[in-house]
N, C-alpha and C positions, 0 to 999 in steps of 0.2 A: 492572548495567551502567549506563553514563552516556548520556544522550541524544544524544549527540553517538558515543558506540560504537555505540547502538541505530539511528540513523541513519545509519552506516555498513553496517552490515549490510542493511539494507532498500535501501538503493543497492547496493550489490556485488549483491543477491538481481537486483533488475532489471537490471542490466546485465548480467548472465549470462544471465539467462532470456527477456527483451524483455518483451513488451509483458502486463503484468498489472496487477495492486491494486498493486504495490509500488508501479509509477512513476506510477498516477492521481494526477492531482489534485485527485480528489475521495475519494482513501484518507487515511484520518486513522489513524495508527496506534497501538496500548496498545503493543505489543511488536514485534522482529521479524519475527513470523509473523502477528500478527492485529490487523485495525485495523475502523472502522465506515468502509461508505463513505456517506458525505455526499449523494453523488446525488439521492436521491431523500428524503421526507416519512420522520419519525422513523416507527417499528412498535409498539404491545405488548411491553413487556418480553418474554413468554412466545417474540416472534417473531424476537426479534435473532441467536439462535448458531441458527436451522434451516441456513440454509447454509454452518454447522463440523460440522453434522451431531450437535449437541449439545440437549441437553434440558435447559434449568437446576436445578440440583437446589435453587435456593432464588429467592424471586422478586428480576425484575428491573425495572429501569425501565425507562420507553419509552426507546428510545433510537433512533440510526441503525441498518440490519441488519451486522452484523460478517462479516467476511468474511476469509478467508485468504489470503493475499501472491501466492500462484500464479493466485488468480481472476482470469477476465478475462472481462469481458461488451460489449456491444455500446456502450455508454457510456464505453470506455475515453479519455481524456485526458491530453498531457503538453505543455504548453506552457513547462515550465519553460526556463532558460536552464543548461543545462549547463554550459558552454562558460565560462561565469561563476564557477565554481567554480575552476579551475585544470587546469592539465596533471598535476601531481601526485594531485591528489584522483582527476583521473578515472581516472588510470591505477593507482591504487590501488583500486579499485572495478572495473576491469577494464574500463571505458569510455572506449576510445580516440576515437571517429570519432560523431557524431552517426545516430542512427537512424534510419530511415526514417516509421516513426511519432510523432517526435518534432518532426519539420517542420513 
């Protein structure tokens, strides 16, 4: 997939869903479904996929901790400008009307 497909998806994902990893600001994402959030001080390799609920089977670097698209924790953030993108985009994405957490 192209970045720009892979980014499509992760917007369709949170605008159907609201308020999670997808639409943080501080979700940086590999794929679809899993990204690092940026939040807080990188981890231990060993400590990045515990909440994908994975064990790495080969060592990793420190990195941020990864987390999946549906997470949502009390640090959530979306300051972006939707509204910036177009009427098309959004309503292709399924994101008509700005959200309430999005203010």
């Amino acid at each position: 997939m192209s970045h720009d497909t892979d980014q499509l998806y992760v917007d369709r994902f949170y605008a159907q869903h609201g308020k999670c990893c997808a639409g943080c600001d501080f979700w940086s994402w590999h794929n679809p479904v899993v990204g690092d959030c940026t939040k807080s001080a990188p981890v231990p390799g060993w400590q990045r996929m515990t909440l994908l609920g994975m064990k790495p089977s080969h060592p990793q670097d420190a990195g941020h901790i990864m987390t999946s698209r549906e997470n949502v924790c009390g640090e959530f953030m979306d300051t972006f400008d939707w509204e910036s993108l177009g009427p098309y985009y959004l309503k292709s994405i399924g994101m008509t009307v700005k959200r309430e957490w999005q203010k």
